[in-house]
VEXDREN-2710 file (C-alpha; in Angstrom, 1 decimal):
% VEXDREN-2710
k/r/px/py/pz
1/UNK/0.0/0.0/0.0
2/UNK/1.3/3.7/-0.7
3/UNK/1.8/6.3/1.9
4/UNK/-1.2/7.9/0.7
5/UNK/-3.2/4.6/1.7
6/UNK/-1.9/4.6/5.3
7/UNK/-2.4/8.3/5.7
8/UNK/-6.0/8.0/4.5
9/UNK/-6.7/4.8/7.0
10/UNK/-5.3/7.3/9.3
11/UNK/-7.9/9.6/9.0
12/UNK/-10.5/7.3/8.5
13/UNK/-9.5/5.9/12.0
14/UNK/-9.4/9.5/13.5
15/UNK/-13.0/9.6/12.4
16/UNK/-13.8/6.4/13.6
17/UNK/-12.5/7.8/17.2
18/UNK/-14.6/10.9/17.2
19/UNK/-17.7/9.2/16.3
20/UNK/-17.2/6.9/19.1
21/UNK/-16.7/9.6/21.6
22/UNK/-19.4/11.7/20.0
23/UNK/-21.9/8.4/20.7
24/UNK/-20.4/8.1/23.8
25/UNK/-21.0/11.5/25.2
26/UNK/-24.9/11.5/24.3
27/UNK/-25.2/8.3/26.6
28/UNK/-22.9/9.4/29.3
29/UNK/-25.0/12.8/29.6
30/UNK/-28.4/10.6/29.5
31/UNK/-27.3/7.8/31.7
32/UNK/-24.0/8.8/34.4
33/UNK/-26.0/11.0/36.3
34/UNK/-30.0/11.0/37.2
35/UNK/-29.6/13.6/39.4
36/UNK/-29.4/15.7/36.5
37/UNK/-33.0/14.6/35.5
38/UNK/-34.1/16.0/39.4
39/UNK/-32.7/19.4/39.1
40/UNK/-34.0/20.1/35.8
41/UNK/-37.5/19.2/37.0
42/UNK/-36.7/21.6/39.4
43/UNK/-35.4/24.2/37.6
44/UNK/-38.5/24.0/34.9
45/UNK/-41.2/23.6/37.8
46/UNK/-42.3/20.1/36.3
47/UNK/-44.3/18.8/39.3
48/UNK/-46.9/21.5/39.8
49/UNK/-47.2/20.7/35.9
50/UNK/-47.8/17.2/36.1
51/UNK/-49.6/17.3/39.7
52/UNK/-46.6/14.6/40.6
53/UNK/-44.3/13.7/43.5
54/UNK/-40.8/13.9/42.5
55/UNK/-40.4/10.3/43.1
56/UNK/-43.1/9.3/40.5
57/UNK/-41.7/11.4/37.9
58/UNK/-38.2/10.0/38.7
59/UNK/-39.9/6.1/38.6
60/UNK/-41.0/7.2/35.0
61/UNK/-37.9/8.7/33.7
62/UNK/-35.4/5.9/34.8
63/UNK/-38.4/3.6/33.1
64/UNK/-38.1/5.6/30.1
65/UNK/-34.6/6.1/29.2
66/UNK/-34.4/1.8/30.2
67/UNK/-36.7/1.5/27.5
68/UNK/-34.9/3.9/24.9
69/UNK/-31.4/1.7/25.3
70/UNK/-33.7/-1.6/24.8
71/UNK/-33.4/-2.5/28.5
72/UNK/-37.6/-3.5/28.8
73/UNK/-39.7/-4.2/25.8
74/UNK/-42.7/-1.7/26.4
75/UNK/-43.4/1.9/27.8
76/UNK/-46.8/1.1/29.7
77/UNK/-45.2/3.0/32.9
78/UNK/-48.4/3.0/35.7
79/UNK/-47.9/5.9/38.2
80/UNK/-50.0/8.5/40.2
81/UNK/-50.6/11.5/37.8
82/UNK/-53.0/13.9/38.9
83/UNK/-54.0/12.4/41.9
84/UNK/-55.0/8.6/40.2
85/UNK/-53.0/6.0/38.8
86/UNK/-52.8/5.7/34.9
87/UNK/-50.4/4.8/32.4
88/UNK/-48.0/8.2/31.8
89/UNK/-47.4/7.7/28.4
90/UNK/-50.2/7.9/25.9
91/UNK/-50.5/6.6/22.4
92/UNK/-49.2/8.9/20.5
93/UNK/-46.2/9.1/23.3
94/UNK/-45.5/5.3/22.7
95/UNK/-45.2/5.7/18.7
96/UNK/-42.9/8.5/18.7
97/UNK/-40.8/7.2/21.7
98/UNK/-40.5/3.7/19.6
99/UNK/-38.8/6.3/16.9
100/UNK/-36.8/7.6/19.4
101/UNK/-35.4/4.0/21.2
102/UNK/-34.4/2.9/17.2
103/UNK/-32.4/6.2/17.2
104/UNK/-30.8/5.8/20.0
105/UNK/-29.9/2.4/19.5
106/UNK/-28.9/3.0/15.9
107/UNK/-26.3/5.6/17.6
108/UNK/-25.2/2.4/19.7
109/UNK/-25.0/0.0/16.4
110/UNK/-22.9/3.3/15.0
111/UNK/-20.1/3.3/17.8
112/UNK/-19.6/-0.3/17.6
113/UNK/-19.5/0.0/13.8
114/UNK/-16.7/2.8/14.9
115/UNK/-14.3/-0.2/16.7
116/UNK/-14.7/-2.1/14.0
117/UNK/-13.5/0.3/12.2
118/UNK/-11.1/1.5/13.9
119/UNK/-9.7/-2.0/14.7
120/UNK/-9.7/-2.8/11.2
121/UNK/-7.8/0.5/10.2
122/UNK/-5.0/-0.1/12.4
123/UNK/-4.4/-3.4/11.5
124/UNK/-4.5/-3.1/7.9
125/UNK/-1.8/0.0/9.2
126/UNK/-0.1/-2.3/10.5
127/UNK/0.0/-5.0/7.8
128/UNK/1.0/-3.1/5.1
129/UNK/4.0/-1.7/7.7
130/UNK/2.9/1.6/7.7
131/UNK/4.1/4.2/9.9
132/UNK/1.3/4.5/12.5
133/UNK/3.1/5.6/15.5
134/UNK/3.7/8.3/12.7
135/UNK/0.5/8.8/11.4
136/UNK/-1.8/8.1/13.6
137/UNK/-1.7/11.0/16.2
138/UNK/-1.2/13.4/13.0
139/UNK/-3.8/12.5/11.5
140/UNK/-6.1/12.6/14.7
141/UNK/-4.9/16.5/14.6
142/UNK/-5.9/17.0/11.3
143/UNK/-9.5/15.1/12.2
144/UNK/-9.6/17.2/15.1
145/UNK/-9.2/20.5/13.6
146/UNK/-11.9/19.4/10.9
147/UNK/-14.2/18.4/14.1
148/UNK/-13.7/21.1/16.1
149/UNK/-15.0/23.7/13.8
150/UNK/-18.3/21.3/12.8
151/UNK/-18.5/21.5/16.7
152/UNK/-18.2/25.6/16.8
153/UNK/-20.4/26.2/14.1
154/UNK/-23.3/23.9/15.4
155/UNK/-22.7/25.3/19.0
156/UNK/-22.9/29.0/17.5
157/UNK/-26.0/27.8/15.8
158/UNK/-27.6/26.7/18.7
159/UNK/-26.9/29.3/20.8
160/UNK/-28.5/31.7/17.9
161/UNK/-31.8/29.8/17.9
162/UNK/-31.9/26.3/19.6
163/UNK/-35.7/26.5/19.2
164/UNK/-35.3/26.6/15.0
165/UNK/-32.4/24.0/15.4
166/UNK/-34.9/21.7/17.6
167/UNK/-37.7/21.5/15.3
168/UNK/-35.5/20.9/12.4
169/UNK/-33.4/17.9/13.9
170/UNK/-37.3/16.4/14.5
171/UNK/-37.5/17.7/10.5
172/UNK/-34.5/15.5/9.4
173/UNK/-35.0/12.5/11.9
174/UNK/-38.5/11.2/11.9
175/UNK/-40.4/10.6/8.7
176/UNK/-43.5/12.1/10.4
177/UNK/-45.7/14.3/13.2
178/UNK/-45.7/12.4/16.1
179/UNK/-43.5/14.8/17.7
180/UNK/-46.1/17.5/17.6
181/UNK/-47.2/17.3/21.2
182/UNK/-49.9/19.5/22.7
183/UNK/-48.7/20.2/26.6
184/UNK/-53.0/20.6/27.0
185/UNK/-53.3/16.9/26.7
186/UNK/-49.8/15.1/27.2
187/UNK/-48.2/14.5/30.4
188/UNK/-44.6/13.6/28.8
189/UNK/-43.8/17.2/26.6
190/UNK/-44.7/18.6/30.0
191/UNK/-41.9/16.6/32.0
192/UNK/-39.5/17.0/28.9
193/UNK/-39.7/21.1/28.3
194/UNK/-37.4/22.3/25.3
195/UNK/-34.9/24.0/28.0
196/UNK/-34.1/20.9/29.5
197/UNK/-33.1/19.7/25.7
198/UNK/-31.6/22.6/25.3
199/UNK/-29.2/22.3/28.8
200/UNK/-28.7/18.5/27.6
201/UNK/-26.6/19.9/24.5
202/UNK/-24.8/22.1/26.7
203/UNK/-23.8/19.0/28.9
204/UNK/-23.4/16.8/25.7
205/UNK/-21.1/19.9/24.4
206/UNK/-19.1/19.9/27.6
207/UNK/-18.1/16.0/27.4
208/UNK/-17.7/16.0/23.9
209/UNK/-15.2/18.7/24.0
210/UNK/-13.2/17.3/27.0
211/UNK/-12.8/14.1/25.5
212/UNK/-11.8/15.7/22.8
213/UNK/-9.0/17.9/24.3
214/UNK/-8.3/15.0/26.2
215/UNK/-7.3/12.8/23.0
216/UNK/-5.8/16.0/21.9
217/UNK/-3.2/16.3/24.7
218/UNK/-2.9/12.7/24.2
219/UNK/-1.5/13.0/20.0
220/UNK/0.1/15.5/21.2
221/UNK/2.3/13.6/23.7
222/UNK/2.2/10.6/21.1
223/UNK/3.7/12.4/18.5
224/UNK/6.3/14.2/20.4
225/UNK/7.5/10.6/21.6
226/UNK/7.7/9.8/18.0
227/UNK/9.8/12.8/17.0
228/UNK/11.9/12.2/19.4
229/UNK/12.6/8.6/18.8
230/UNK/13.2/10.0/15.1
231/UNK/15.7/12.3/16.2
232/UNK/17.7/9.0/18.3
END
Protein backbone atom coordinates (compact mmCIF):
# COMPACT_ATOMS: atom_id res chain seq x y z
CA UNK A 1 0.00 0.00 0.00
CA UNK A 2 1.32 3.74 -0.70
CA UNK A 3 1.84 6.32 1.85
CA UNK A 4 -1.19 7.86 0.67
CA UNK A 5 -3.18 4.58 1.71
CA UNK A 6 -1.94 4.63 5.26
CA UNK A 7 -2.44 8.30 5.68
CA UNK A 8 -6.04 7.99 4.51
CA UNK A 9 -6.73 4.83 7.01
CA UNK A 10 -5.32 7.25 9.28
CA UNK A 11 -7.90 9.63 9.02
CA UNK A 12 -10.51 7.33 8.53
CA UNK A 13 -9.51 5.92 12.00
CA UNK A 14 -9.45 9.46 13.47
CA UNK A 15 -13.03 9.63 12.38
CA UNK A 16 -13.80 6.36 13.59
CA UNK A 17 -12.55 7.78 17.22
CA UNK A 18 -14.57 10.94 17.23
CA UNK A 19 -17.65 9.21 16.34
CA UNK A 20 -17.19 6.90 19.09
CA UNK A 21 -16.69 9.59 21.59
CA UNK A 22 -19.39 11.69 19.99
CA UNK A 23 -21.92 8.40 20.66
CA UNK A 24 -20.42 8.08 23.76
CA UNK A 25 -21.02 11.46 25.21
CA UNK A 26 -24.90 11.47 24.32
CA UNK A 27 -25.15 8.32 26.55
CA UNK A 28 -22.88 9.39 29.31
CA UNK A 29 -24.95 12.81 29.60
CA UNK A 30 -28.42 10.60 29.51
CA UNK A 31 -27.26 7.82 31.72
CA UNK A 32 -23.96 8.78 34.38
CA UNK A 33 -26.04 11.03 36.33
CA UNK A 34 -29.97 10.98 37.21
CA UNK A 35 -29.62 13.63 39.39
CA UNK A 36 -29.43 15.66 36.54
CA UNK A 37 -33.00 14.59 35.52
CA UNK A 38 -34.14 16.04 39.36
CA UNK A 39 -32.71 19.40 39.07
CA UNK A 40 -34.05 20.15 35.79
CA UNK A 41 -37.50 19.17 37.00
CA UNK A 42 -36.73 21.61 39.41
CA UNK A 43 -35.39 24.17 37.55
CA UNK A 44 -38.48 24.03 34.88
CA UNK A 45 -41.15 23.57 37.80
CA UNK A 46 -42.31 20.11 36.26
CA UNK A 47 -44.27 18.80 39.27
CA UNK A 48 -46.94 21.46 39.84
CA UNK A 49 -47.16 20.68 35.85
CA UNK A 50 -47.75 17.22 36.06
CA UNK A 51 -49.60 17.34 39.71
CA UNK A 52 -46.56 14.65 40.55
CA UNK A 53 -44.25 13.68 43.47
CA UNK A 54 -40.81 13.93 42.46
CA UNK A 55 -40.40 10.27 43.11
CA UNK A 56 -43.10 9.28 40.49
CA UNK A 57 -41.73 11.44 37.85
CA UNK A 58 -38.23 10.00 38.65
CA UNK A 59 -39.94 6.08 38.63
CA UNK A 60 -41.03 7.22 34.96
CA UNK A 61 -37.86 8.68 33.70
CA UNK A 62 -35.42 5.93 34.77
CA UNK A 63 -38.36 3.61 33.10
CA UNK A 64 -38.07 5.62 30.05
CA UNK A 65 -34.58 6.06 29.24
CA UNK A 66 -34.43 1.78 30.23
CA UNK A 67 -36.70 1.50 27.48
CA UNK A 68 -34.94 3.88 24.89
CA UNK A 69 -31.39 1.73 25.25
CA UNK A 70 -33.72 -1.62 24.84
CA UNK A 71 -33.43 -2.46 28.52
CA UNK A 72 -37.58 -3.45 28.79
CA UNK A 73 -39.72 -4.22 25.83
CA UNK A 74 -42.65 -1.66 26.43
CA UNK A 75 -43.39 1.94 27.80
CA UNK A 76 -46.80 1.05 29.69
CA UNK A 77 -45.18 2.95 32.95
CA UNK A 78 -48.37 3.05 35.66
CA UNK A 79 -47.93 5.95 38.24
CA UNK A 80 -50.04 8.53 40.16
CA UNK A 81 -50.61 11.46 37.78
CA UNK A 82 -52.98 13.87 38.90
CA UNK A 83 -53.98 12.36 41.92
CA UNK A 84 -55.03 8.62 40.24
CA UNK A 85 -52.98 5.96 38.81
CA UNK A 86 -52.83 5.73 34.94
CA UNK A 87 -50.38 4.76 32.43
CA UNK A 88 -47.98 8.25 31.81
CA UNK A 89 -47.41 7.73 28.39
CA UNK A 90 -50.23 7.89 25.94
CA UNK A 91 -50.54 6.55 22.44
CA UNK A 92 -49.20 8.95 20.51
CA UNK A 93 -46.25 9.09 23.29
CA UNK A 94 -45.49 5.34 22.72
CA UNK A 95 -45.18 5.68 18.68
CA UNK A 96 -42.89 8.50 18.68
CA UNK A 97 -40.80 7.23 21.67
CA UNK A 98 -40.48 3.70 19.65
CA UNK A 99 -38.82 6.33 16.87
CA UNK A 100 -36.82 7.56 19.43
CA UNK A 101 -35.38 4.01 21.16
CA UNK A 102 -34.42 2.94 17.18
CA UNK A 103 -32.39 6.17 17.18
CA UNK A 104 -30.82 5.76 19.97
CA UNK A 105 -29.94 2.38 19.47
CA UNK A 106 -28.92 2.99 15.86
CA UNK A 107 -26.31 5.59 17.58
CA UNK A 108 -25.23 2.43 19.70
CA UNK A 109 -25.02 0.02 16.36
CA UNK A 110 -22.89 3.25 15.04
CA UNK A 111 -20.13 3.32 17.78
CA UNK A 112 -19.57 -0.27 17.62
CA UNK A 113 -19.54 -0.01 13.82
CA UNK A 114 -16.66 2.80 14.85
CA UNK A 115 -14.35 -0.21 16.75
CA UNK A 116 -14.72 -2.11 14.01
CA UNK A 117 -13.48 0.28 12.20
CA UNK A 118 -11.05 1.48 13.93
CA UNK A 119 -9.70 -2.02 14.68
CA UNK A 120 -9.66 -2.77 11.16
CA UNK A 121 -7.77 0.51 10.23
CA UNK A 122 -5.02 -0.10 12.39
CA UNK A 123 -4.43 -3.36 11.45
CA UNK A 124 -4.49 -3.10 7.90
CA UNK A 125 -1.83 -0.03 9.22
CA UNK A 126 -0.07 -2.31 10.50
CA UNK A 127 0.00 -5.04 7.82
CA UNK A 128 1.00 -3.13 5.09
CA UNK A 129 4.00 -1.71 7.75
CA UNK A 130 2.91 1.64 7.74
CA UNK A 131 4.15 4.15 9.87
CA UNK A 132 1.31 4.46 12.54
CA UNK A 133 3.09 5.58 15.53
CA UNK A 134 3.72 8.28 12.73
CA UNK A 135 0.51 8.80 11.43
CA UNK A 136 -1.76 8.08 13.58
CA UNK A 137 -1.65 10.96 16.20
CA UNK A 138 -1.23 13.43 12.97
CA UNK A 139 -3.85 12.46 11.48
CA UNK A 140 -6.06 12.60 14.66
CA UNK A 141 -4.87 16.53 14.62
CA UNK A 142 -5.88 16.97 11.26
CA UNK A 143 -9.55 15.10 12.17
CA UNK A 144 -9.58 17.19 15.06
CA UNK A 145 -9.20 20.55 13.59
CA UNK A 146 -11.91 19.37 10.87
CA UNK A 147 -14.15 18.40 14.12
CA UNK A 148 -13.70 21.13 16.06
CA UNK A 149 -14.99 23.71 13.75
CA UNK A 150 -18.34 21.29 12.83
CA UNK A 151 -18.50 21.50 16.68
CA UNK A 152 -18.24 25.57 16.76
CA UNK A 153 -20.35 26.20 14.10
CA UNK A 154 -23.34 23.91 15.42
CA UNK A 155 -22.65 25.27 18.97
CA UNK A 156 -22.92 29.01 17.50
CA UNK A 157 -25.99 27.82 15.78
CA UNK A 158 -27.64 26.74 18.71
CA UNK A 159 -26.90 29.33 20.77
CA UNK A 160 -28.54 31.71 17.88
CA UNK A 161 -31.84 29.81 17.95
CA UNK A 162 -31.94 26.34 19.61
CA UNK A 163 -35.73 26.50 19.16
CA UNK A 164 -35.25 26.61 15.01
CA UNK A 165 -32.39 23.97 15.42
CA UNK A 166 -34.88 21.69 17.60
CA UNK A 167 -37.68 21.46 15.26
CA UNK A 168 -35.47 20.87 12.43
CA UNK A 169 -33.42 17.92 13.89
CA UNK A 170 -37.28 16.40 14.45
CA UNK A 171 -37.46 17.74 10.49
CA UNK A 172 -34.52 15.53 9.45
CA UNK A 173 -35.02 12.48 11.85
CA UNK A 174 -38.45 11.23 11.93
CA UNK A 175 -40.38 10.56 8.71
CA UNK A 176 -43.49 12.15 10.44
CA UNK A 177 -45.74 14.26 13.22
CA UNK A 178 -45.72 12.44 16.13
CA UNK A 179 -43.46 14.83 17.71
CA UNK A 180 -46.07 17.51 17.65
CA UNK A 181 -47.19 17.33 21.17
CA UNK A 182 -49.90 19.53 22.75
CA UNK A 183 -48.68 20.18 26.58
CA UNK A 184 -52.96 20.55 27.03
CA UNK A 185 -53.27 16.90 26.70
CA UNK A 186 -49.83 15.09 27.16
CA UNK A 187 -48.24 14.46 30.35
CA UNK A 188 -44.59 13.63 28.84
CA UNK A 189 -43.80 17.18 26.62
CA UNK A 190 -44.72 18.59 29.96
CA UNK A 191 -41.88 16.56 31.95
CA UNK A 192 -39.47 16.96 28.94
CA UNK A 193 -39.72 21.13 28.29
CA UNK A 194 -37.44 22.27 25.26
CA UNK A 195 -34.93 23.99 28.02
CA UNK A 196 -34.11 20.90 29.47
CA UNK A 197 -33.05 19.71 25.71
CA UNK A 198 -31.58 22.56 25.29
CA UNK A 199 -29.21 22.28 28.76
CA UNK A 200 -28.72 18.55 27.56
CA UNK A 201 -26.64 19.90 24.46
CA UNK A 202 -24.83 22.05 26.73
CA UNK A 203 -23.84 19.05 28.93
CA UNK A 204 -23.38 16.82 25.71
CA UNK A 205 -21.10 19.86 24.44
CA UNK A 206 -19.09 19.94 27.56
CA UNK A 207 -18.07 16.04 27.37
CA UNK A 208 -17.73 16.02 23.88
CA UNK A 209 -15.21 18.70 23.99
CA UNK A 210 -13.22 17.31 27.05
CA UNK A 211 -12.76 14.10 25.51
CA UNK A 212 -11.76 15.69 22.81
CA UNK A 213 -9.00 17.88 24.32
CA UNK A 214 -8.30 14.95 26.21
CA UNK A 215 -7.30 12.84 22.98
CA UNK A 216 -5.83 15.96 21.91
CA UNK A 217 -3.17 16.30 24.71
CA UNK A 218 -2.90 12.66 24.18
CA UNK A 219 -1.51 13.02 19.99
CA UNK A 220 0.10 15.48 21.19
CA UNK A 221 2.27 13.60 23.66
CA UNK A 222 2.20 10.59 21.09
CA UNK A 223 3.73 12.41 18.54
CA UNK A 224 6.31 14.22 20.40
CA UNK A 225 7.46 10.58 21.56
CA UNK A 226 7.68 9.83 17.96
CA UNK A 227 9.79 12.79 17.00
CA UNK A 228 11.89 12.15 19.36
CA UNK A 229 12.63 8.61 18.77
CA UNK A 230 13.24 9.97 15.12
CA UNK A 231 15.67 12.26 16.17
CA UNK A 232 17.70 8.96 18.32
Amino acid sequence: MKKAGHWILGVILSFAVIVILLISSFEAAMYIDFSFYEKEYKKYNVLPELDMKMEDVMYVTHEMMDYLRGDRKDLEVITTVEGRKQDFFNEQDKLHMKDVQGLFIGGLHLRLGGVVVLIFCLLLLMFTRGDWKYIIPRAFQITLGVTGAAVAVLGFLLSRDFTAAFIRFHEIFFTNDLWLFDPAEDYMIRMLPEGLFSDFAVRIGIILSVGLVILLICSIIWKRKTRIRRTN
